[in-house]
Phi, psi and omega in degrees: 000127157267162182307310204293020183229350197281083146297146181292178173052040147260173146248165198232132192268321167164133190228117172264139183244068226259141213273174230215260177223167167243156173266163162310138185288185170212172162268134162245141180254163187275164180309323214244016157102343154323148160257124176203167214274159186215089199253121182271150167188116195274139181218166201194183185222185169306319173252038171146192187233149152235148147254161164255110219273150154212136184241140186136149172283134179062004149333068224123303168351288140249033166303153170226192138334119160108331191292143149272134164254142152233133199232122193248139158054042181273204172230155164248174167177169195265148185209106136065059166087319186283147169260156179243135179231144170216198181288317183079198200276301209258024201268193179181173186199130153253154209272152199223160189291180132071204177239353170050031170080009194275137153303141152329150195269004168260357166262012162277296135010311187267315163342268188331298188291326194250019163283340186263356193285000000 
């Protein structure tokens, strides 16, 4: 599976990935008024970017720029035009060796800008 097959309110059985940037984590409070940690991390293939949300304290944490993911059993969904992936109830995601066959993170990068051009 590539990002450019990932529909929203589906789930993605896996998808590799490579991150892009992380956002700062931030605090959040949840609908029902919890407070938990909330880390954005735009990650993308050859055919495009998504983000992926991970939730939760120290979530995230150590993702960096550059990494490969692999995201098993996640979820997708539409957030203010854009698609978004996370984890869901039962997903995971791991850091995988190598490039796993991913474009350098600086041509994705290039992708991106001239998709937004």
């Amino acid at each position: 599976m590539k990002v450019e097959d990932v529909e929203p309110d589906s789930g993605i059985p896996e998808l590799t990935v490579r991150v892009v940037s992380v956002a700062p984590a931030r605090i959040i409070r949840t609908r029902s008024g919890r407070k938990t940690q909330l880390t954005e991390v735009l990650v993308g293939d050859e055919t495009g970017t998504a983000v992926f949300t991970l939730w939760g304290f120290g979530a995230g944490s150590d993702v960096k720029a550059g990494q490969v993911l692999r995201i098993t059993d996640g979820w997708a969904k539409e957030y203010k035009g854009k698609i978004q992936l996370s984890l869901g109830r039962s997903g995971e995601f791991q850091t995988l060796e190598g490039d796993a066959g991913l474009p350098e993170l600086s041509e994705i990068l290039n992708n991106t800008k001239n998709n937004e051009s």
